[in-house]
N, C-alpha and C positions, 0 to 999 in steps of 0.2 A: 408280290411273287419273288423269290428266291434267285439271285442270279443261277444261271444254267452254267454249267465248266462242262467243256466238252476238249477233249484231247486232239492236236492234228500230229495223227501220225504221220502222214503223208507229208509234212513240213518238217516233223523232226526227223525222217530219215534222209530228206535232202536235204537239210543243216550234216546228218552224221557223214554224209557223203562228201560231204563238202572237207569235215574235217578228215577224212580215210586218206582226200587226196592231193590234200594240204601236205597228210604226214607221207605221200607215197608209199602209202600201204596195198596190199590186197583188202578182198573180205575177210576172207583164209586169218591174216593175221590182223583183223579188227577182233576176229572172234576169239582168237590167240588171248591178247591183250588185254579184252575185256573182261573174259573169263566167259563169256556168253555163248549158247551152243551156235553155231553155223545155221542152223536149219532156224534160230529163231529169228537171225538177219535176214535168210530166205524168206520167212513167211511176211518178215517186216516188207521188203520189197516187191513183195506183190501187196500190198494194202492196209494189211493185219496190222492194229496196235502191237506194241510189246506188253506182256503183263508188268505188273510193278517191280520184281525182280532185276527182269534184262532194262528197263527201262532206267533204274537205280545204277546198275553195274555201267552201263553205257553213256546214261551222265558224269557220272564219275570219273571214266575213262576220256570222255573228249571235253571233257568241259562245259560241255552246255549243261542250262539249265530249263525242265520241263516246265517250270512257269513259262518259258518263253510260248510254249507251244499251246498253251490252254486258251480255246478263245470263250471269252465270256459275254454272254448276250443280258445285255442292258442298256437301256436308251439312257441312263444318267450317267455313265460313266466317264469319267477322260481320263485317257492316257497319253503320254506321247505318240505323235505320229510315228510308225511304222520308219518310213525315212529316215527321219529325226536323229529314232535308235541306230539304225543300220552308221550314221553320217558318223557318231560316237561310236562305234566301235571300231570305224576303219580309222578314227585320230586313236583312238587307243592300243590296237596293235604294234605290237613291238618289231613288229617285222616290215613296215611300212617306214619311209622316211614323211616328215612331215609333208614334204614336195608329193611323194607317193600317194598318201593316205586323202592328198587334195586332189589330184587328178582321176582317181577312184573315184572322190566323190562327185566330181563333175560329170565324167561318164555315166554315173549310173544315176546320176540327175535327171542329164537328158533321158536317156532310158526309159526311167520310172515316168517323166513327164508326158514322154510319146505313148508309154502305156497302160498309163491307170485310169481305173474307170470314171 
């Protein structure tokens, strides 16, 4: 059987959110920016995937990437842990000092430890 790709919109608008307020944007000027209408960020924020368009235009504009957000079901697979990824990106930000990008990662160490299943 085929692996299944299934899209988490609901993860990549809290990633986009995350970058909105990173750059101290409104929505107003996510939509600006992007080139993306308002109403399709509205309908993203109540649940709705983006079609492939706003989803293109909106990677583009924050940097992320929709591979991040496809989860694929299969029992053979490995990828890195979740964590793992997250622990490399907080040393690879350039807005972190090294001293920074450790105590991040220990916070959210403990964190993830108190809370994953």
């Amino acid at each position: 059987m085929a692996d299944e790709k299934r899209f988490d919109g609901e993860a990549f608008f809290a990633a986009l959110d995350a970058v909105r307020i990173v750059r101290d944007l409104t929505w107003k000027k996510v939509a600006e920016a992007s080139r993306v209408p308002a109403s399709s960020l509205t309908r993203m924020s109540q649940g709705r995937n983006p079609d492939v368009d706003t989803l293109s235009a909106l990677c583009a504009w924050s940097g992320l990437s929709a591979d991040n957000f496809m989860k694929i079901a299969s029992s053979n697979r490995t990828e890195a842990e979740p964590f793992a990824q997250l622990a490399a990106h907080l040393r690879a930000d350039p807005n972190l000092s090294p001293e920074g990008a450790k105590a991040m990662e220990t916070l959210l160490k403990t964190a993830y430890q108190q809370f994953r299943k």
